[in-house]
C-alpha positions in Angstrom: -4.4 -0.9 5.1 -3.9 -1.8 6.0 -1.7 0.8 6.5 -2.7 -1.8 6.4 -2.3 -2.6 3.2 -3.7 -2.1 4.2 -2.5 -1.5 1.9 -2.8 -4.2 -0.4 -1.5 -4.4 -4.0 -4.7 -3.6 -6.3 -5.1 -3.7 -9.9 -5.9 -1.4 -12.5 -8.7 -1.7 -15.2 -11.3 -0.2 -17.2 -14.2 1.9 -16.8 -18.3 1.1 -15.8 -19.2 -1.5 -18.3 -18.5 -5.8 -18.2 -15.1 -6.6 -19.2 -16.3 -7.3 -22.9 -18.0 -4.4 -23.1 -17.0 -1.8 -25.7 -17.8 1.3 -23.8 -14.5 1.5 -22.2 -12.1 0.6 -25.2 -10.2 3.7 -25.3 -12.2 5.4 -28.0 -9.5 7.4 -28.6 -6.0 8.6 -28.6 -6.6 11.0 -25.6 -8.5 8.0 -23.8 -6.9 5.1 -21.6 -7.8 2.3 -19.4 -6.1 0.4 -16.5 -7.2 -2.5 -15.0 -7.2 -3.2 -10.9 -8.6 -5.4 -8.9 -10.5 -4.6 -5.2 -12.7 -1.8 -5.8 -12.3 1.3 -3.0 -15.7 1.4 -1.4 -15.9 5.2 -1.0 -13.1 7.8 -2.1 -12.4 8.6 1.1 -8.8 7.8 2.6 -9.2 10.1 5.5 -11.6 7.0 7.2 -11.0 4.5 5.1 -8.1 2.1 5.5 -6.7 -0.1 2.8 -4.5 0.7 -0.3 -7.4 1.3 -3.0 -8.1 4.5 -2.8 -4.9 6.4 -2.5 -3.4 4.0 -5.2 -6.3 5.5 -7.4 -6.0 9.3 -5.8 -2.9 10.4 -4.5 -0.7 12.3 -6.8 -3.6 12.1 -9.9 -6.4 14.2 -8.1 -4.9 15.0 -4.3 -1.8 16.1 -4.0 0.8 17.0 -1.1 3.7 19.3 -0.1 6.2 17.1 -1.6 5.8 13.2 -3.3 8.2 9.8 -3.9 10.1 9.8 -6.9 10.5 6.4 -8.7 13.1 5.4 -7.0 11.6 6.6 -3.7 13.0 9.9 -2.7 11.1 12.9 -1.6 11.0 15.4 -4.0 8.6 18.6 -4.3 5.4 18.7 -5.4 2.8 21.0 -4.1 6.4 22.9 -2.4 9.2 24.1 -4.4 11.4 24.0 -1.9 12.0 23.2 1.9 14.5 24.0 4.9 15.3 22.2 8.0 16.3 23.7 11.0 19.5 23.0 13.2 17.8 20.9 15.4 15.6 19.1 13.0 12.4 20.1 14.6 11.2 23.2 12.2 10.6 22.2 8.6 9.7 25.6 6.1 8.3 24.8 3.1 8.1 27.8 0.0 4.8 27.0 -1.8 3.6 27.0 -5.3 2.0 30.2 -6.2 -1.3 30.3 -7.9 -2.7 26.9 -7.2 -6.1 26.3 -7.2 -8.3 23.6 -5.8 -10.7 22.1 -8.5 -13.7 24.1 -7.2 -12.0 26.9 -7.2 -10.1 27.5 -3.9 -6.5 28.7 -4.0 -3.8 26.8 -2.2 -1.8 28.6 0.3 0.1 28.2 3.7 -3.7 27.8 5.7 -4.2 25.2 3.4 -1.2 23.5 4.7 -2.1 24.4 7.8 -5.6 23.0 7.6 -5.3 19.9 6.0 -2.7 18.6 9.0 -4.7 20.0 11.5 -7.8 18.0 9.8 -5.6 14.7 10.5 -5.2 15.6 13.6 -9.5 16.1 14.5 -11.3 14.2 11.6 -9.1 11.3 10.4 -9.9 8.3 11.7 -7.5 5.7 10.0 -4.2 3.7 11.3 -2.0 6.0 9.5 -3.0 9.3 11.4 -0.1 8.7 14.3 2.4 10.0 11.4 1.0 13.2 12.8 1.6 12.7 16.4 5.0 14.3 15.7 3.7 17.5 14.8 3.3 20.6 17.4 2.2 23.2 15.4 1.7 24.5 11.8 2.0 28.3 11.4 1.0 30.3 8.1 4.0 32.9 7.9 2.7 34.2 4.7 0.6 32.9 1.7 3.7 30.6 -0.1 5.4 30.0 3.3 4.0 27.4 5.7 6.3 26.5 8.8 5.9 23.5 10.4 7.1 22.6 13.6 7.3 19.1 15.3 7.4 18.1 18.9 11.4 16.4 17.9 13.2 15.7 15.2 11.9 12.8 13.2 14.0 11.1 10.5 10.3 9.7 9.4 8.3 12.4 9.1 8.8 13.8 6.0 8.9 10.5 4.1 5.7 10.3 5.5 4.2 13.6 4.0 4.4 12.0 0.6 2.2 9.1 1.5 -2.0 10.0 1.6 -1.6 11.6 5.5 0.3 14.7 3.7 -2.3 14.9 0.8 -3.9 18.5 0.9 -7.7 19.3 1.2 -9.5 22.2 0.4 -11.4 24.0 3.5 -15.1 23.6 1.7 -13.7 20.7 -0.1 -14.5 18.0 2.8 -18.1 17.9 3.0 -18.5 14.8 0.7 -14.9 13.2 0.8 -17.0 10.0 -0.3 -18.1 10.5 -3.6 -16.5 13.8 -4.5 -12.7 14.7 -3.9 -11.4 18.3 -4.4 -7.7 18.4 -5.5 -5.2 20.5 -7.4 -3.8 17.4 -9.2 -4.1 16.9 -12.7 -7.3 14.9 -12.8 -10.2 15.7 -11.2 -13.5 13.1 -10.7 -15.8 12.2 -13.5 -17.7 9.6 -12.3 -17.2 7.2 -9.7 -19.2 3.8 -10.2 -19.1 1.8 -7.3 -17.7 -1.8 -7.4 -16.8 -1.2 -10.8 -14.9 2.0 -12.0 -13.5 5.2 -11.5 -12.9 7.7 -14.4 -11.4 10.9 -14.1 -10.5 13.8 -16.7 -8.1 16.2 -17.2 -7.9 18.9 -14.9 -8.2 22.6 -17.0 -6.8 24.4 -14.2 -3.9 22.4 -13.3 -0.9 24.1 -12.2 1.9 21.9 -14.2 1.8 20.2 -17.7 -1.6 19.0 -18.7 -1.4 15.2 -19.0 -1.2 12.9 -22.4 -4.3 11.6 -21.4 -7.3 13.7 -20.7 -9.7 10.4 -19.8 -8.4 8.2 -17.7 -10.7 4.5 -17.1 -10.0 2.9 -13.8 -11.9 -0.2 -14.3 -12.0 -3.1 -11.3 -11.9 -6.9 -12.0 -12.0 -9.6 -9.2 -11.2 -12.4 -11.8 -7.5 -12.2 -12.9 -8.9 -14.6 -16.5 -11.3 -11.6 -17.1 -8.5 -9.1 -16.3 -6.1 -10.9 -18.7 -8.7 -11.4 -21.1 -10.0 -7.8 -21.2 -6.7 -6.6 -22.6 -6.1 -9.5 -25.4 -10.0 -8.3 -26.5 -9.1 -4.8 -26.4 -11.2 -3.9 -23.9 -8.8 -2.1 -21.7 -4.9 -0.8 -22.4 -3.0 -1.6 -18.8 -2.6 -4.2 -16.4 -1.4 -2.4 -13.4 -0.9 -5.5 -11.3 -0.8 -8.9 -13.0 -3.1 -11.1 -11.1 -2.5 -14.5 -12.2 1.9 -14.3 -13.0 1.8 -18.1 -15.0 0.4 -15.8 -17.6 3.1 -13.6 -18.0 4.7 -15.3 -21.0 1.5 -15.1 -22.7 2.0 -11.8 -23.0 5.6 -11.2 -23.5 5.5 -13.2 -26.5 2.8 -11.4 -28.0 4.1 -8.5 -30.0 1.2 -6.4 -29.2 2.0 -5.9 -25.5 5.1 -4.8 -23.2 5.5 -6.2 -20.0 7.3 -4.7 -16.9 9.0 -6.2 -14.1 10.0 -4.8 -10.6 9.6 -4.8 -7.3 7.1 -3.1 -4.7 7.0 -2.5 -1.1 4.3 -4.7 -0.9 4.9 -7.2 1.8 2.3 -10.3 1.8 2.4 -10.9 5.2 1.0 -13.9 6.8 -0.2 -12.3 9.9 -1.0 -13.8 13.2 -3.0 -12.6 16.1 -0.4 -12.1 18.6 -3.1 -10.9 21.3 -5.2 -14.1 21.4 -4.3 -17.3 22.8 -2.6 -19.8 21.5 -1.2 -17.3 19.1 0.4 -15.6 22.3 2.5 -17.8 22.8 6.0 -17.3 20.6 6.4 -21.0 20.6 3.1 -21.3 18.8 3.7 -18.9 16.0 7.8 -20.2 15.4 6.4 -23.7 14.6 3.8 -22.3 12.1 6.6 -19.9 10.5 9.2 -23.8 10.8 5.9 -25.2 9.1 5.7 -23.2 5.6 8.1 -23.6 3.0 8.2 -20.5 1.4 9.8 -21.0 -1.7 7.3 -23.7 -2.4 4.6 -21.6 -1.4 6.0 -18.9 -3.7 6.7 -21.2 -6.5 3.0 -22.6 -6.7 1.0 -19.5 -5.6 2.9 -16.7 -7.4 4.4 -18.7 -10.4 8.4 -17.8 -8.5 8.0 -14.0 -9.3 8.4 -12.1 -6.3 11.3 -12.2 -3.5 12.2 -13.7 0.1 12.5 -11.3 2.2 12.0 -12.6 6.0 10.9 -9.4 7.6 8.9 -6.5 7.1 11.6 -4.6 5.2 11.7 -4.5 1.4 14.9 -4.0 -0.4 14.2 -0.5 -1.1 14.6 0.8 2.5 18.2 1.8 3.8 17.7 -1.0 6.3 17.2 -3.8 4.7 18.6 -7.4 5.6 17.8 -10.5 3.8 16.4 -12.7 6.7 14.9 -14.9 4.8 16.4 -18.1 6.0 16.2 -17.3 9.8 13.3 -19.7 9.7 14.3 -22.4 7.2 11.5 -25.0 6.1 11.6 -27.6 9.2 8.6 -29.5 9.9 9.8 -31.7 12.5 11.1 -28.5 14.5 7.5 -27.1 14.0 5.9 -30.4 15.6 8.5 -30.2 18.2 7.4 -26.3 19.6 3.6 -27.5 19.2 4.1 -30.4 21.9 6.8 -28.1 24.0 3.4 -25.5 23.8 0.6 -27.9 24.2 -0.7 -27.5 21.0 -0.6 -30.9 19.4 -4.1 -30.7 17.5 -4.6 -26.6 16.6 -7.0 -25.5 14.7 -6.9 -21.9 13.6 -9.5 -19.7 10.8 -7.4 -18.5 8.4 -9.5 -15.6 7.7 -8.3 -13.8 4.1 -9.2 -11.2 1.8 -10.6 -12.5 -1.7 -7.5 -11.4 -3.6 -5.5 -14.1 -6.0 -2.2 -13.6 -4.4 -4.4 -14.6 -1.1 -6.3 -17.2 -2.4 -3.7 -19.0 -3.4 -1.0 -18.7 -0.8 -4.1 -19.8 1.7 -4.3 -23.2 -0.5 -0.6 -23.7 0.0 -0.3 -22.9 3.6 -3.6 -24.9 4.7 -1.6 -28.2 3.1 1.8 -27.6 5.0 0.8 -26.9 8.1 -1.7 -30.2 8.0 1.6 -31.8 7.5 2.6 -31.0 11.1 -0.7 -31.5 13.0 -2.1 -28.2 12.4 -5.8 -27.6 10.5 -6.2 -24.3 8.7 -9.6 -23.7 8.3 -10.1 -20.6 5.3 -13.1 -18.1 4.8 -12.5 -16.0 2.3 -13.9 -12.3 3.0 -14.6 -9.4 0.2 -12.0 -7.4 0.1 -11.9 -4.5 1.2 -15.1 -3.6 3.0 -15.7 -7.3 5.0 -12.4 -7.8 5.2 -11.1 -4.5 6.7 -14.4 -4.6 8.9 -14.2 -7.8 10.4 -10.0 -9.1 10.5 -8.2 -5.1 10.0 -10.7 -3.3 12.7 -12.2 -6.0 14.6 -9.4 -8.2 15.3 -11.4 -11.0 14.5 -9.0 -13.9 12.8 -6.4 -16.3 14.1 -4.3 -15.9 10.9 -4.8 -13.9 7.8 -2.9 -13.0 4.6 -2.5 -9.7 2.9 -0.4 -7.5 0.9 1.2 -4.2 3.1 1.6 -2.3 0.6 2.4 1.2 2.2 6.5 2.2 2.5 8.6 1.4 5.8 5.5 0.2 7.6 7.3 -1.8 10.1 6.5 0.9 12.4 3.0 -0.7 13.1 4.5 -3.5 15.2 5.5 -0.7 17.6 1.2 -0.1 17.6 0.1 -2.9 20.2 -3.6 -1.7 18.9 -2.7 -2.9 15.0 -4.4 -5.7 13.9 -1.8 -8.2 14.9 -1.9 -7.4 17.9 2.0 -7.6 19.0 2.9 -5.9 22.1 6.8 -5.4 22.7 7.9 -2.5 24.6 11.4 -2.7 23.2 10.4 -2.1 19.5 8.2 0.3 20.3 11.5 2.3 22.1 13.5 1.2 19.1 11.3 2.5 16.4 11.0 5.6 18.7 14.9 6.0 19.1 15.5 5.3 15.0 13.2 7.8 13.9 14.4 10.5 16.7 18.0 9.5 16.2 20.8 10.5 13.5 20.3 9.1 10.0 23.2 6.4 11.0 21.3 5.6 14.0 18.1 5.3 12.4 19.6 2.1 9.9 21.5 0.8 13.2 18.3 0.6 15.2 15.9 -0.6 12.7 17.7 -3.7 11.4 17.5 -4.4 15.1 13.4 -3.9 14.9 13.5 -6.2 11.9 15.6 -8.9 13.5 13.5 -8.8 16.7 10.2 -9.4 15.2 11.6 -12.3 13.2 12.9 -13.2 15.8 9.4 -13.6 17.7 7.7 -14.8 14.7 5.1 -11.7 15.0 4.3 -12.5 11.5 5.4 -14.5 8.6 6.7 -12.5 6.2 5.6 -15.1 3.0 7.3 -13.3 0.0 8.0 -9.6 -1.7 5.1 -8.9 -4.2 6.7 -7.9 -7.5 5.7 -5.2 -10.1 4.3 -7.3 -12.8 2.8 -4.9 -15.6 1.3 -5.5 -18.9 0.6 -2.6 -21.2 -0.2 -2.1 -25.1 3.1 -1.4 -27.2 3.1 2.2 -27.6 2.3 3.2 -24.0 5.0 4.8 -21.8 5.3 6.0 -18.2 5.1 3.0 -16.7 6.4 2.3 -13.2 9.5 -0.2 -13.4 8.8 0.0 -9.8 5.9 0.8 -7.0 7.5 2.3 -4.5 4.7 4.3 -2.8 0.7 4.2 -2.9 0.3 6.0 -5.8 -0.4 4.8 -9.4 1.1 7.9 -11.5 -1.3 8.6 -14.2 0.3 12.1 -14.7 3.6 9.8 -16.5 2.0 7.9 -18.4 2.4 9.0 -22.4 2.6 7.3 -25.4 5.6 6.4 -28.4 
């Protein structure tokens, strides 16, 4: 999503039937199921924003030239190997040889040439400016693609691991809705709207074939029902713990191991810099004075999760801790309200219907009615009403969601992103740090992060962590998320 989001942090969970059901227990030893929560709408990234569906496709049934390792570096994938030149601006990748697509198509340099082109014409989503950069892609011979960008950009290739670098077969983009044609190791089973995914091994895939050949995606809105599903044996995984008071339920059951880490997910409370009175800097610095953070983070996420104060997660080479640039200080906050006319605000506080949403909304609607300022909350399905209504139309004073996409920052150099922020100077400085040396790229992004905490363009609430429950026995697990992808392909068992 959001590159929005959105994306979004979504949980995993088991296949088509209720959450008591029995027809997605894992009927056997070659069979799993994960729970998630917020069901993609379609399987379609390409014009669909929001987290869901690369988190259920990328790197299990798409794939790209190269992908994120664990601890997020880019490592090869659908390349074996890649050179840069001298001046940074002509990247040649060696390909895998005799790859095939799952109806059949092999994968070669026009693939690669293709599928960026295709982001280029048919794409529709936020994330398709990754591929401004690019000039040209040339197909030197079948396991050689060339690719050759306008200038260098420290950014770019980080960003071909991420869904805009995902390959697509040439007759594999008629139905990108309902049927995706990869070279991963999974290909579609069935795809039950609302309610599951399932996928099954891929016989033609090019590296090791998987420890599971069925894999359940199952989607519960309810975090109860999600916890509940995997004390009945009804699924195997929790990819996302939805409701983290619970935790110690689980990690004092012997049955189950729990995992926790970190994620890029930001949960950003965002403001609509573009409309008045959240134009006004004043404005949105005595709303950021009026939350207390750590409370909030202490009663809507049961303390798990980090401070982080700007749009920059730990894992990035830039990061700063500027989480107490805007300590808790209501009387400050009334103080920028009167200097701004703005005594008696009202503002919608217009969220997806996610737990980590729900509940920070509850927090935030109490503390800022401490300073003079009503919060009035709709919640909106998530993701079609939501990404509809707040992500494209722009229509919210404030709204809360998890970014879950890595080194997003650079959408507060988009003045056409939902929040709306327009400042010329981060939009040079995120030009000049991804054009610049790798020094100059660190140097010139903490100044982006300290500038748009600085103007209270959002308020960056807390850092969501990586809060995994999963049947002894079951390995592979992320310790961390650290792109969009849920790795099915690592999972294995003791």
């Amino acid at each position: 999503m959001v590159r929005a989001l959105l994306a979004i942090m979504l949980v995993a969970a088991l296949a088509g039937c209720s959450a008591g059901s029995t027809a997605y227990s894992s009927p056997s030893a070659d069979a799993i199921t994960i729970g998630f929560t917020a069901p993609p709408a379609n399987l379609d990234f390409t014009r669909t924003d929001g987290a869901a569906i690369p988190q259920a496709l990328l790197d299990n049934v798409y794939q790209g030239l190269v992908r994120l390792d664990a601890n997020g570096a880019v490592v090869p994938q659908l390349a074996t190997s890649w050179t840069v030149s001298p001046d940074r601006r002509t990247y040649d990748f060696q390909l895998r040889p005799n790859v095939t697509f799952t109806d059949g198509e092999p994968f070669t340099a026009d693939t690669v040439k293709f599928s960026i082109d295709r982001v280029h014409t048919d794409w529709t989503i936020s994330l398709k400016s990754a591929m401004d950069v690019v000039d040209h892609v040339e197909a030197v011979n079948p396991t050689h693609a060339r690719v050759v960008l306008k200038q260098p950009s420290n950014g770019w290739l980080f960003t071909m691991a991420s869904r805009v670098g995902a390959m697509f077969a040439p007759n594999g983009v008629k139905n990108l809705p309902t049927t995706p044609i990869g070279t991963g190791p999974y290909e579609l089973d069935r795809f039950n709207r609302g309610d599951s995914i399932v996928l099954k091994a891929n016989p033609g895939y090019w590296g090791p074939r998987p420890a599971y050949g069925r894999v359940v995606l199952k989607y519960f809105q309810d975090p109860t029902a999600l916890n509940n599903a995997l004390l009945s044996n009804g699924i195997d995984v929790i990819s996302s713990v939805q409701a983290p008071d619970s935790l110690a339920q689980f990690a004092s059951d012997e049955r189950f191991t729990t995992i926790q880490g970190t994620t890029t997910a930001e949960v950003v409370l965002s403001f609509n810099n573009a409309k008045a009175p959240l134009d006004d800097r004043r404005v949105r610095q005595a709303l950021t004075y009026g939350i207390d953070r750590k409370a909030l983070l202490d009663t809507a996420w049961a303390g798990k999760g980090l401070l982080i104060g700007s749009m920059v997660p730990p894992s990035d080479p830039w990061y700063e801790d500027l989480s107490a640039v805007y300590p808790y200080d209501p009387a400050k906050a009334k103080q920028l309200l009167a200097d701004a006319g703005q005594q008696h605000l009202t503002l919608r506080l217009r969220i997806p219907n996610l737990p980590y949403a729900v509940d920070s909304a509850q927090v935030i609607r109490s503390q800022l009615a401490e300073i003079g300022v009503t919060a009035t909350i709709e919640e909106l399905a998530f993701p079609a009403v939501w990404l509809k209504q707040v992500f494209a139309g722009h229509d919210f004073d404030m709204s809360i969601v998890a970014h879950v996409e890595a080194r997003d920052i650079a959408t507060f150099g988009n003045p056409k992103y939902y929040w709306g922020y327009d400042n010329p100077a981060v939009t040079q400085l995120l030009a000049d740090a991804d054009a610049g040396t790798p020094e100059q790229q660190i140097a010139d992004m903490k100044k982006v992060a300290r500038t748009i905490n600085a103007d209270a363009a959002a308020d960056w609430l807390f850092l969501l962590p990586n809060l995994i429950v999963a049947k002894k026995g079951i390995t592979g697990l992320p310790p961390n998320q650290v792109g969009e992808a849920f790795d099915l392909s690592a999972l294995g068992r003791s």
